[in-house]
C-alpha positions as CSV (number, residue, x, y, z in Angstrom):
1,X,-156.6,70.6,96.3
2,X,-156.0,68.3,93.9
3,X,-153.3,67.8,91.0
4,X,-155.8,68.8,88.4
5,X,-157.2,71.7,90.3
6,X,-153.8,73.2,90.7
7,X,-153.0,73.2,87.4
8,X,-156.9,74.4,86.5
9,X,-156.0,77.0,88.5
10,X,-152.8,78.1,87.0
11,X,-154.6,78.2,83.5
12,X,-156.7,80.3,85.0
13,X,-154.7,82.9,86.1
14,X,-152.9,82.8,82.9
15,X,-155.5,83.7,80.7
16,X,-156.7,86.3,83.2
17,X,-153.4,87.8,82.7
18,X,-153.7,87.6,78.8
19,X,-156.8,89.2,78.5
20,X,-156.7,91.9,81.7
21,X,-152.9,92.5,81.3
22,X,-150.0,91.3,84.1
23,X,-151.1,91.5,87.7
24,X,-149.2,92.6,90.9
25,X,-147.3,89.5,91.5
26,X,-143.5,90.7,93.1
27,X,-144.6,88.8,96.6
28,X,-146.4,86.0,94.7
29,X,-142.8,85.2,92.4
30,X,-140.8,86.3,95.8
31,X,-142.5,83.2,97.5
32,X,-142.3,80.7,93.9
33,X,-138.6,81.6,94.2
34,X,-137.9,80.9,98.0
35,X,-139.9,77.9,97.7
36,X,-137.4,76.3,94.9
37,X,-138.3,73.5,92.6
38,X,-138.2,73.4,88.4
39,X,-140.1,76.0,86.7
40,X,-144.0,74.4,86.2
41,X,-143.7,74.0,90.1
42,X,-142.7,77.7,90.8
43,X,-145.4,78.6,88.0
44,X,-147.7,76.8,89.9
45,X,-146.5,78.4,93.3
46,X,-147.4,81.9,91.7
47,X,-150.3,81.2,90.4
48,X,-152.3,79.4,93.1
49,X,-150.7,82.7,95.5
50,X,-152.7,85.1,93.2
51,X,-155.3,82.7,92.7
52,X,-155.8,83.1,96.9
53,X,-155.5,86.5,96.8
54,X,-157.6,87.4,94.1
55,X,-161.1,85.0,95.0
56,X,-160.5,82.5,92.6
57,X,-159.8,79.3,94.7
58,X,-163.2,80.1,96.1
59,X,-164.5,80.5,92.9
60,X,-163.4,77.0,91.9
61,X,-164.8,75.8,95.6
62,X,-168.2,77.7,93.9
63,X,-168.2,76.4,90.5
64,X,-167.4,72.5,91.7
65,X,-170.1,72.7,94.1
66,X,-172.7,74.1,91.1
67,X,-171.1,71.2,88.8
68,X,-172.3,68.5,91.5
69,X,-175.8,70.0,91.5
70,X,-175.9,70.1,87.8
71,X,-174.6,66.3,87.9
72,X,-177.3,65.5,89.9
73,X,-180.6,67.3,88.1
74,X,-178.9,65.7,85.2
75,X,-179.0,62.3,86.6
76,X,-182.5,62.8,88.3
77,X,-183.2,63.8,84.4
78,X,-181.6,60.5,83.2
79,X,-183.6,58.3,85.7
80,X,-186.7,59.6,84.7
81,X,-186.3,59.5,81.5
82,X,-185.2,56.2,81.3
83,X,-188.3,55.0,83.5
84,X,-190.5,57.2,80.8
85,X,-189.4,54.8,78.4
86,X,-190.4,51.8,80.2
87,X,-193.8,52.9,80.2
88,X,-194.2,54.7,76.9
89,X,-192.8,50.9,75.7
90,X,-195.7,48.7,78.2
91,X,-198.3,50.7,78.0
92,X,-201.3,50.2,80.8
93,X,-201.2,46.3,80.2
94,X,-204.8,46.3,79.0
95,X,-203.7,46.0,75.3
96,X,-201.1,43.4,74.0
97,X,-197.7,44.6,73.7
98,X,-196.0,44.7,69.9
99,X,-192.5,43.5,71.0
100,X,-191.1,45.6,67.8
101,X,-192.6,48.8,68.8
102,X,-191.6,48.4,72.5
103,X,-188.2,47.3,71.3
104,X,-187.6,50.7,69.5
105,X,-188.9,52.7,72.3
106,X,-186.8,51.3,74.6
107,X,-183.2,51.5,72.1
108,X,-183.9,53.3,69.2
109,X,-183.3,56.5,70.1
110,X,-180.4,55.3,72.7
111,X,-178.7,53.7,69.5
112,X,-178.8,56.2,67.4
113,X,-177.4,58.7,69.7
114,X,-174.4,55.9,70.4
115,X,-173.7,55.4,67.0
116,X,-173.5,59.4,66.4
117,X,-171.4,59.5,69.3
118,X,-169.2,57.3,68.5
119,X,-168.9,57.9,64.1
120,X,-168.3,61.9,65.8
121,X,-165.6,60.3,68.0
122,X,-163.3,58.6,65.6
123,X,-164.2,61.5,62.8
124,X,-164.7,64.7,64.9
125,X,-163.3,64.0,68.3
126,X,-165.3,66.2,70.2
127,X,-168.8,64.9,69.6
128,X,-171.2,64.9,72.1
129,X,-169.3,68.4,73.6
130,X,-173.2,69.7,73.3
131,X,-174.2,67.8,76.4
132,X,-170.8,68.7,77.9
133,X,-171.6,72.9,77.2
134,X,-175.3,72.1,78.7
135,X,-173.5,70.7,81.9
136,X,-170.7,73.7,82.0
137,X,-173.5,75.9,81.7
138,X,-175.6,74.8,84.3
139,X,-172.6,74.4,86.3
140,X,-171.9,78.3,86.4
141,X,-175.0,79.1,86.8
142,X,-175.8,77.1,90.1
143,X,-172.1,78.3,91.2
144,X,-173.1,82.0,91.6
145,X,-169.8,83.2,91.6
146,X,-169.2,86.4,89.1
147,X,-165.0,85.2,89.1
148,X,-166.5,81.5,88.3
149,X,-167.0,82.5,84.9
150,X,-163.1,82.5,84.0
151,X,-162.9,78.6,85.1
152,X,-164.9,76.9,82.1
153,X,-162.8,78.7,79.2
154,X,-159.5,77.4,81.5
155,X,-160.9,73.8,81.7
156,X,-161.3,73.3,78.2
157,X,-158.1,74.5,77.4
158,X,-156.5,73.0,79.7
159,X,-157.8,69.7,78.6
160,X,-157.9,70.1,74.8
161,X,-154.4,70.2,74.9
162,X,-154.3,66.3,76.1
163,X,-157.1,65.6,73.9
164,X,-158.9,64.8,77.1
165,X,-162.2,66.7,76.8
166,X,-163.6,63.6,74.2
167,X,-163.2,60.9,77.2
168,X,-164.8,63.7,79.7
169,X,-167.8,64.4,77.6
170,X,-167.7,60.7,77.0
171,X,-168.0,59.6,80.8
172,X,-170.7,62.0,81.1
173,X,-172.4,60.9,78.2
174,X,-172.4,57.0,78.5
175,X,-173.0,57.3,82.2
176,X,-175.6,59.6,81.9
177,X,-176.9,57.0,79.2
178,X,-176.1,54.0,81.1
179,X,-178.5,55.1,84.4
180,X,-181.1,55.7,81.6
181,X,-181.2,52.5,80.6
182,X,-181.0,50.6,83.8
183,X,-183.6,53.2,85.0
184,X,-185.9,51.8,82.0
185,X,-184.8,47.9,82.7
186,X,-185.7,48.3,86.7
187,X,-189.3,50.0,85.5
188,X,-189.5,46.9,82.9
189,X,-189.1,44.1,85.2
190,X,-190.9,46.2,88.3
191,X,-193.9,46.6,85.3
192,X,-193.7,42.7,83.9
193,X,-193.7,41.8,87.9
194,X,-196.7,43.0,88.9
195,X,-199.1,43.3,85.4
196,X,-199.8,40.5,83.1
197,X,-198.5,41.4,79.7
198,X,-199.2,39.4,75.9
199,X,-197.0,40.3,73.1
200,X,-197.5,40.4,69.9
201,X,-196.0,41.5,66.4
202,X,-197.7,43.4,63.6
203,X,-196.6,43.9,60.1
204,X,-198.3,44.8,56.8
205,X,-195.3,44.8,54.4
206,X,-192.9,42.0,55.9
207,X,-193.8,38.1,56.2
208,X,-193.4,36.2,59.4
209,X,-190.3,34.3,58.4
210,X,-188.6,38.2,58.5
211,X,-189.8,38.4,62.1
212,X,-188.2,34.9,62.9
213,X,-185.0,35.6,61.5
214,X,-185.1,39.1,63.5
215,X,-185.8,38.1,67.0
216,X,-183.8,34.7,66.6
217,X,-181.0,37.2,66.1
218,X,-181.1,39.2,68.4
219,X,-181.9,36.6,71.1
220,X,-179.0,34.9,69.9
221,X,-176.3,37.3,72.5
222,X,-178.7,37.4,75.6
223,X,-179.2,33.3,75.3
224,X,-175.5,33.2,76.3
225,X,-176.7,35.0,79.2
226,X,-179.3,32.3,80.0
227,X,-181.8,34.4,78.3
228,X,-184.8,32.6,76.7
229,X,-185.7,33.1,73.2
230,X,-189.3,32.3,71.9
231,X,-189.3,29.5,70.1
232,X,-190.7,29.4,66.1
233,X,-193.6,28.2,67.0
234,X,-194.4,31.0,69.6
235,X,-193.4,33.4,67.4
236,X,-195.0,32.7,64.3
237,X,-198.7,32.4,66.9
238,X,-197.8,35.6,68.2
239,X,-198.0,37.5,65.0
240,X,-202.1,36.8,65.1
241,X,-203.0,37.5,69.0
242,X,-201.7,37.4,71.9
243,X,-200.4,33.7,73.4
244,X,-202.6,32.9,76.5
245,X,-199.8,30.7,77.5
246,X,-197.6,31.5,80.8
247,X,-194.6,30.2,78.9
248,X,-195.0,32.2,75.9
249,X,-195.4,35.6,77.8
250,X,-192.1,34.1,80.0
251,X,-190.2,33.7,76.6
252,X,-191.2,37.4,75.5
253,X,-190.6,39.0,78.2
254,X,-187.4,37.3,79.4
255,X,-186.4,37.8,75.4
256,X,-187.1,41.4,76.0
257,X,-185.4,42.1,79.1
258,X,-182.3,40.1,77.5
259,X,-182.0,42.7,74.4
260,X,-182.3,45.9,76.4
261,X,-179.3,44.5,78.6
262,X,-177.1,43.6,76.1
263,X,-178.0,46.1,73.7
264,X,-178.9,49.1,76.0
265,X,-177.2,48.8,78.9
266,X,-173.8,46.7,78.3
267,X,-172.6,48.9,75.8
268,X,-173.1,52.2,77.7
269,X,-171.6,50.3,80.8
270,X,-168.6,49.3,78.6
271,X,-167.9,52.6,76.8
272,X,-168.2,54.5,80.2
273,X,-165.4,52.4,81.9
274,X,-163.0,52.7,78.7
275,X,-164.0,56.5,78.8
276,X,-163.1,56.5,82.5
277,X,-159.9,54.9,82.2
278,X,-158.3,57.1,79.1
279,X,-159.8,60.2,81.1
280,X,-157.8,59.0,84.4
281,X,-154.6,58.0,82.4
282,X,-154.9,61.5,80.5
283,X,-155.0,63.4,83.6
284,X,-152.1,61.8,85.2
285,X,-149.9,63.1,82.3
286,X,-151.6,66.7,82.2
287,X,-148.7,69.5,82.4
288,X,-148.3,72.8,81.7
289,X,-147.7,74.3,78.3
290,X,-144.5,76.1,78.6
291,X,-144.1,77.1,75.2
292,X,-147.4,79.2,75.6
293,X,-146.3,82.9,76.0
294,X,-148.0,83.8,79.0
295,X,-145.5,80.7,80.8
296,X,-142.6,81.9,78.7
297,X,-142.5,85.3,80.4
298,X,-142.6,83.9,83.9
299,X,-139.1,82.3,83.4
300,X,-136.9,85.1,84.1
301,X,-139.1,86.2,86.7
302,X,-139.1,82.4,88.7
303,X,-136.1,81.2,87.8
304,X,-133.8,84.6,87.3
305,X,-130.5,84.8,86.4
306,X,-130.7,88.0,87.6
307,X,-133.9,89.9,89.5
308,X,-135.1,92.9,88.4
309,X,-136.4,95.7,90.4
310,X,-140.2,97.1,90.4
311,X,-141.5,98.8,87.0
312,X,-141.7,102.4,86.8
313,X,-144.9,103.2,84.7
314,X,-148.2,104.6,85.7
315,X,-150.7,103.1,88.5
316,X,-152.9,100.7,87.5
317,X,-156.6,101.7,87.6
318,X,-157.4,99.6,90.5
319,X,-155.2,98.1,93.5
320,X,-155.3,94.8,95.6
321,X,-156.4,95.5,99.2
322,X,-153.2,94.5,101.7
323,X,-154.3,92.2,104.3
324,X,-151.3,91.1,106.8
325,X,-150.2,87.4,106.1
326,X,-148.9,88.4,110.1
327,X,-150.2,88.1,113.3
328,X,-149.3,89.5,116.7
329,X,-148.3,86.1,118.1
330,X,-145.7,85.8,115.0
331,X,-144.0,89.5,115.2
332,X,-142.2,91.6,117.2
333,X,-140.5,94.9,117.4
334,X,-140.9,98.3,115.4
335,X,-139.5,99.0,111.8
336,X,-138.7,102.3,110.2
337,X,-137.8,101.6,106.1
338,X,-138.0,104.6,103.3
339,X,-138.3,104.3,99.8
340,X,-136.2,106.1,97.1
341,X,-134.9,109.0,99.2
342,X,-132.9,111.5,97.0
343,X,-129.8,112.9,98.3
344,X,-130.7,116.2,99.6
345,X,-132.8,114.5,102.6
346,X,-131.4,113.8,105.6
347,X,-132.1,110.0,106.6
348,X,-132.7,108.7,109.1
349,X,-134.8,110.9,111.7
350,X,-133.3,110.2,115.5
351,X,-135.6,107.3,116.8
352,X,-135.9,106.1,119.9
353,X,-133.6,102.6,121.0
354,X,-136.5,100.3,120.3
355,X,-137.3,101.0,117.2
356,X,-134.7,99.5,114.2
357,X,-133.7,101.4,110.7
358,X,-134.0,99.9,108.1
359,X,-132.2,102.4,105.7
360,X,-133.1,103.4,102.5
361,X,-133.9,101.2,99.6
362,X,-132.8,102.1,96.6
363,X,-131.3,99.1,94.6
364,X,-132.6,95.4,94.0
365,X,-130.2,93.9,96.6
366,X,-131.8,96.4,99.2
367,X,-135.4,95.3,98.7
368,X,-134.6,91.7,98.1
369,X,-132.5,91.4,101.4
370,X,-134.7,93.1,103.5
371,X,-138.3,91.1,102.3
372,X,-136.3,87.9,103.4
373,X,-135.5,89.7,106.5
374,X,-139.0,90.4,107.0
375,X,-139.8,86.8,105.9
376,X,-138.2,85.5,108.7
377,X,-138.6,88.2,111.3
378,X,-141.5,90.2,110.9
379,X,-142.3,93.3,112.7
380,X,-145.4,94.3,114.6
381,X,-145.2,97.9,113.5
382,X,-143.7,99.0,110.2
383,X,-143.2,102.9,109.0
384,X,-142.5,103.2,105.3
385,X,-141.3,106.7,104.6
386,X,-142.0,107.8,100.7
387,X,-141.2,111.1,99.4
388,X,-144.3,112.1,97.4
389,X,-142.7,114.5,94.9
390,X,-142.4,111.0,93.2
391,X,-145.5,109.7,91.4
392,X,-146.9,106.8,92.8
393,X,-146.0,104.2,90.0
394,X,-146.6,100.8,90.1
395,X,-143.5,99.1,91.3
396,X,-143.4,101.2,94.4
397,X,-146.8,100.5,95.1
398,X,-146.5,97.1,94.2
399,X,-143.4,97.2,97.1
400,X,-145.0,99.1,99.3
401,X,-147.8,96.3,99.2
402,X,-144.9,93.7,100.0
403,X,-143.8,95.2,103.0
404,X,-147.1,95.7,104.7
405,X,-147.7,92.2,104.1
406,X,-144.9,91.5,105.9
407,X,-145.7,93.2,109.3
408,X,-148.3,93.1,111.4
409,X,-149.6,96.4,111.5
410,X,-148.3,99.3,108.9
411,X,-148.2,102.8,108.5
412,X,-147.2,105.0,105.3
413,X,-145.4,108.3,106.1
414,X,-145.6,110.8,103.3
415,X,-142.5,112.9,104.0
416,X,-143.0,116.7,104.0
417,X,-141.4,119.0,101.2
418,X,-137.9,120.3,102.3
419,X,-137.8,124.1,103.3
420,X,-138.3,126.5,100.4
421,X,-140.1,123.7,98.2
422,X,-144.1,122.9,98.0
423,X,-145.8,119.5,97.3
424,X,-147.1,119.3,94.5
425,X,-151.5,119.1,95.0
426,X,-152.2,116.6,92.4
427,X,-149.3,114.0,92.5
428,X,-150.0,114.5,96.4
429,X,-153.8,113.7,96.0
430,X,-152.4,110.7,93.5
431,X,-150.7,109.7,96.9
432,X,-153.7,109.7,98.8
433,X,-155.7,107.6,95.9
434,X,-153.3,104.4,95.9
435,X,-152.8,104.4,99.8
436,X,-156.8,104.1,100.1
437,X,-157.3,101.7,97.3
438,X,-154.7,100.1,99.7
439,X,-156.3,100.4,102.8
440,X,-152.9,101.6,104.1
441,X,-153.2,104.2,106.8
442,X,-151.2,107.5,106.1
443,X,-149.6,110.7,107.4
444,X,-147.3,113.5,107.0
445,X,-145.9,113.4,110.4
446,X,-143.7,110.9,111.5
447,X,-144.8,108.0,113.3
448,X,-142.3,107.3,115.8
449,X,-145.1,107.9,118.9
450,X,-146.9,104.9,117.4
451,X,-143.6,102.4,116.1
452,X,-142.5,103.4,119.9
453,X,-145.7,102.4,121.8
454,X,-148.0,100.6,119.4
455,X,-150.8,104.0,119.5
456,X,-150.9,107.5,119.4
């Protein structure tokens, strides 16, 4: 996973949280914490832990692999288009080629599109972003992944803020380009190599000394390449039919192949490598936005003066599924642990010698010491005891989530009613809900056969 990835990742998550509301995060900012470092480091901690839990770092395994496919049916694109100009310029070699005509067909639209790019560059800074949209579009589509659709609105963002999205679109714009043209200068010299081409020029409106002065010019660059240029005398015959002299078509067509190099293919080649290089020195200085309020809020959480204990509002619609971050091979032992037990209970039950107490918790030390406990020694069998005359809120789900993450195997006890007092049906049945959105196995009779033994 690379540097840019993880922070892709962490803007991910926080505009998922900005839009869908805060998720269940107490283990992922337990682990940031424990793990130490400056703030963006512990941000990033969190973030790639949810980003785990929730699908997303699959997603982004998705959407990269569907951004390499549409990379390449763009550049299968480029290459044939670039060899359609080549022939749309040389025609079948039966007819004599008007050098003009076959120039433009080969630059002009190439040209224009690099002198839009670049007037939007300096003016706009974001031209060209059309061809980048077609490329993050086709990119989601070949990834296939429903939580991919989250990852394009975080890369944009993500790289707007560094100003780095013009020298992305322009790598894949001038590269894109650049394959085009040498696509169309392979198909020119593969065409001139094995057809015999004349070459003429045409004009109704402009006199031959125009055409001199023209291709003089622009022969002038590719002749400090060693390119030949036709001289006067071939170009002013040239302008009635076509030269049957082997020297003449040499001079046009080594004249042609000079212009599209210098003027097709060198610039693309030269814009794509400064492109490439602000892109790479961009990303290196990529960091997180701390000032942006989703960041903000994480500071007291990561880096705490003081922790807080688990919030006390209503469930949330729809819970995480706990999966054990545990095996067998790494735990041991039997745990017993209750949650919020009021006075008037008597705690704890007689247990058998192999199986530990963990008390009650009840404050923010309690919870805190015993998740490092677990962190370091986790159980293979863990009983949380609740009292369901409390509702289900989230912070105790959200803790009861921590612990069974933390053993191997878990069990929730749902502690009966004391004597002269009834459960209440629908709180109960709210019970029941959460635990199965969990996947947490429950009861209303204690456990201790299977904490004991391992079954029932």
């Amino acid at each position: 996973m690379t540097e840019l990835n993880n922070l892709w990742l962490t803007e991910t998550i926080r505009l998922r949280e900005e839009h869908a509301g805060p998720l269940e995060d107490l283990q992922a900012n337990r682990l940031a914490r424990s793990a130490g470092g400056d703030l963006p480091s512990r941000i990033q901690r969190r973030a790639l832990w949810l980003a785990d839990r929730d699908g997303l770092s699959d997603a982004l395994k998705h959407w990269l692999q569907g951004a390499r496919l549409a990379l390449i049916v763009m550049v299968v694109l480029a290459v044939v288009s670039g060899a359609g100009l080549a022939f749309a310029a040389m025609g079948d070699g039966l007819h004599p080629v008007n050098v003009f005509w076959a120039l433009g067909s080969l630059l002009g639209l190439n040209l224009m599109l690099l002198l839009s790019w670049v007037v939007g560059l300096v003016f706009a800074g974001e031209h060209g972003a059309s061809l980048g949209r077609v490329w993050l579009w086709l990119s989601e589509k070949l990834a296939r992944d429903a939580k991919a659709a989250q990852l394009a609105p975080a890369l944009m963002l993500l790289l707007q803020r560094q100003k780095l999205t013009r020298w992305a679109v322009g790598v894949l714009v001038n590269g894109l380009w650049l394959l085009a043209m040498l696509s169309a200068l392979v198909i020119l010299l593969t065409l001139m190599a094995t057809r015999r081409y004349g070459f003429v020029w045409e004009t109704t409106l402009l006199s031959a000394d125009t055409f001199i002065a023209v291709t003089q010019a622009l022969g002038a660059l590719p002749a400090l390449l060693g390119f030949n240029v036709p001289t006067e005398e071939m170009i002013r015959a040239s302008g009635d039919a076509a030269l049957n002299i082997e020297s003449a078509r040499q001079a046009w067509a080594a004249w042609l192949v000079g212009v599209v190099l210098v003027y097709g293919v060198m610039p693309r080649l030269l814009l794509a490598l400064f492109c490439q290089w602000r892109w790479k020195t961009g990303r290196a200085a990529l960091r997180l936005d701390l000032n942006l309020p989703g960041y903000a809020q994480l500071r007291q959480r990561l880096m705490p003066t003081s922790e807080r204990l688990g919030i006390n509002d209503a469930a949330p619609e729809q819970l995480h599924r706990v999966e054990s971050g545990v095996s067998e091979q790494q735990s041991d032992g039997a745990l017993l642990v209750a949650i919020e037990l009021d006075d008037d209970r008597p705690w704890p039950p007689k247990l058998p010698n192999n199986i530990s107490n963990a008390g009650i918790l009840d404050s923010r030390e309690s919870r805190t010491k015993l998740l490092e406990q677990l962190g370091r020694f986790p159980p293979a069998r863990l009983a949380i005891a609740c009292d369901p005359r409390r509702s289900p809120d989230r912070g105790s789900l959200a803790l009861i989530a921590e612990l069974a993450r933390s053993a191997s195997a878990t069990r929730v006890w749902l502690l009966q009613a004391p004597p002269g007092e009834a459960l209440d049906a629908e709180r109960l049945g709210d019970w029941h809900a959460a635990l199965q959105q969990l996947e947490l196995p429950f009861a209303d009779c204690a456990p201790l056969s299977w904490l004991e033994t391992g079954h029932d």
